[in-house]
Residue, then its C-alpha position, 0 to 999 in steps of 0.5 A: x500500500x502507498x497510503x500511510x496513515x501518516x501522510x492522512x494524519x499531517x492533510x487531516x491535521x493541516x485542514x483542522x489547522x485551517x479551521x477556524x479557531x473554537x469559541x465557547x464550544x471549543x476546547x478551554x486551555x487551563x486556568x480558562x474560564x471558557x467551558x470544555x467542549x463536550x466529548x465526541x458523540x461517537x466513534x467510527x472507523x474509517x478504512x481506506x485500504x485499497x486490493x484493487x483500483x487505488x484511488x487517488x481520491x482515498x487520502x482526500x476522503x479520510x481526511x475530510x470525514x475526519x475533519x468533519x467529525x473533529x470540527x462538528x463534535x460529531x465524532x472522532x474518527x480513527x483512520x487506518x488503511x490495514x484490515x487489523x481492526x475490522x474484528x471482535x478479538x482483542x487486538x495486541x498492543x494499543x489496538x481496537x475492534x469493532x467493539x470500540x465504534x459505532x460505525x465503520x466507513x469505506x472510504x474508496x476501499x477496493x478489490x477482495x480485502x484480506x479478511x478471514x472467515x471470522x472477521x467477516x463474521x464480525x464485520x456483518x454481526x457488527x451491523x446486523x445484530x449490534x445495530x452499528x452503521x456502515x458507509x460506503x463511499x464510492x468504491x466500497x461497492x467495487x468489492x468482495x465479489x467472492x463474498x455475497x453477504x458483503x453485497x447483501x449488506x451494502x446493497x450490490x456490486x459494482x458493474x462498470x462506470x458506463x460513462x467514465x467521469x462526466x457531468x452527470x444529470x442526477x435527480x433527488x428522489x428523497x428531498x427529506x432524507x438528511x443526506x440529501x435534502x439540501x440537492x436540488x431536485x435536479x442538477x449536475x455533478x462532475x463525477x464517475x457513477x457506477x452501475x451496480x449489479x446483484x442490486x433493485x431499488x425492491x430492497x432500498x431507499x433510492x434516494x437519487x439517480x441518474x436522470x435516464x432521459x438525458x444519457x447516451x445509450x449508443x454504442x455503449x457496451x458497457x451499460x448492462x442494466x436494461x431498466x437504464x436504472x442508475x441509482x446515485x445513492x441509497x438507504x437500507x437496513x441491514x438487520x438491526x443496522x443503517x446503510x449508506x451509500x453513495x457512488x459520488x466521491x471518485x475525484x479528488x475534486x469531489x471532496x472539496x465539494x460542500x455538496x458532497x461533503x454535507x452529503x457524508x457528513x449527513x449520511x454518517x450522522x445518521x448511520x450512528x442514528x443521530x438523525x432519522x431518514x427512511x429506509x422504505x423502497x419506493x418505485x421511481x419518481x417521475x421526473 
């Protein structure tokens, strides 16, 4: 792996630095009549280990949910690009595992990750019966296709990006879901959508996708599904735990997007049941 969690600690570290400086909800220095700020609401995991495509976006993103955590209070995020913590044993030295957060983030995670039968066991319990919360960002779903229950929980599989990066026509089917009510109800982003597979909008809450009206079908073998169906992003249970996913988040440029970034900042704080969204399958809106 070139990613070190280093190099995300010094970008997370300089864009904190950049904020502005805390007034009486920040941190008092001692002897200071300022009041402390409240401890973190939650934990979460965030994990950027890439087996397939390494995305050059990975460090943009961890770094920018971390900051977005630090700086709202909402949560205090540990980044790591290994697999070590994604289990319930009693990890050696310092370590953690997944009984130590609320929620876990793949942040452009690729390719057949390096989990043994038991820790994917851990990783599926972790959201079904302890009710925790996943995120996928992106290339979270262009995972695990030897291991179906991780297609189960996030909802499908990648199949192809039939149109590259593009200015992509998106319509919100959701305007009430906090991850998405501040988008329009149709607008344009510069991004990479997927196509996914081993997926129906039967079993999720679409909550926004491509505007089939305005795509070129032409002479384009890589598009597969013949509903011309692309949902953008969606909501779904998984036993006792909420999932989020979106493909938006392949660029760099993505995670200086304040669109984007309140995107996941909204779908994190709802995945750790801070805010309430519906996870309710609906047939496609009209446009």
């Amino acid at each position: 792996m070139k990613l070190r969690i280093a190099t995300l600690l010094v970008i997370a570290v300089s864009c904190f630095a950049q904020a502005p400086a805390p007034t009486q909800a920040g941190r008092a220095g001692r002897g200071s009549s300022t009041p402390s700020a409240p401890p973190f609401k939650k934990r979460i995991l965030i994990l950027g280990a890439a087996k397939g495509y390494e995305h050059d976006s990975i460090t943009d993103a961890m770094a920018t949910l971390w900051k977005l955590g630090r700086e709202s209070g909402m949560w205090e995020a540990n980044l790591r690009t290994d697999y070590e913590w994604i289990t319930k044993k009693k990890v050696d030295r310092n370590g953690k595992n997944l009984g130590d957060f609320d929620a876990l983030v793949f942040a452009n995670s690729t390719g057949e990750m390096d989990l043994d039968d038991q820790q994917k066991q851990d990783l599926l319990s972790f959201v079904h019966e302890d009710g925790k919360g996943f995120v996928g960002v992106h290339a979270a779903l262009d995972s695990n296709y030897k291991w179906p229950e991780y297609a189960e929980m996030i909802g499908g599989w990648f199949d192809q990006h039939p149109w590259n990066t593009f200015d992509a026509p998106i319509i919100s089917e959701d305007s009430s879901f906090p991850a998405t009510r501040h988008f329009p109800h149709a607008f344009m982003k510069r991004d990479e959508i997927y196509q996914a597979k081993q997926w129906s909008r039967d079993k999720v809450n679409v909550l926004m996708r491509l505007d089939e009206n305005k795509l070129k079908y032409e002479d384009n073998p890589r598009i597969h599904r013949a509903d011309r169906d692309f949902a953008i992003a969606w909501s779904k249970m998984y036993g006792k735990g909420r999932v989020f996913y979106s493909t938006l988040g392949h660029t760099n440029e993505a995670w200086n997007d304040p669109d984007i970034q309140k995107m996941y900042f909204e779908a994190i704080k709802w995945v750790l049941g801070l805010t309430e969204g519906s996870t309710s399958p609906h047939p496609k809106t009209e446009r």
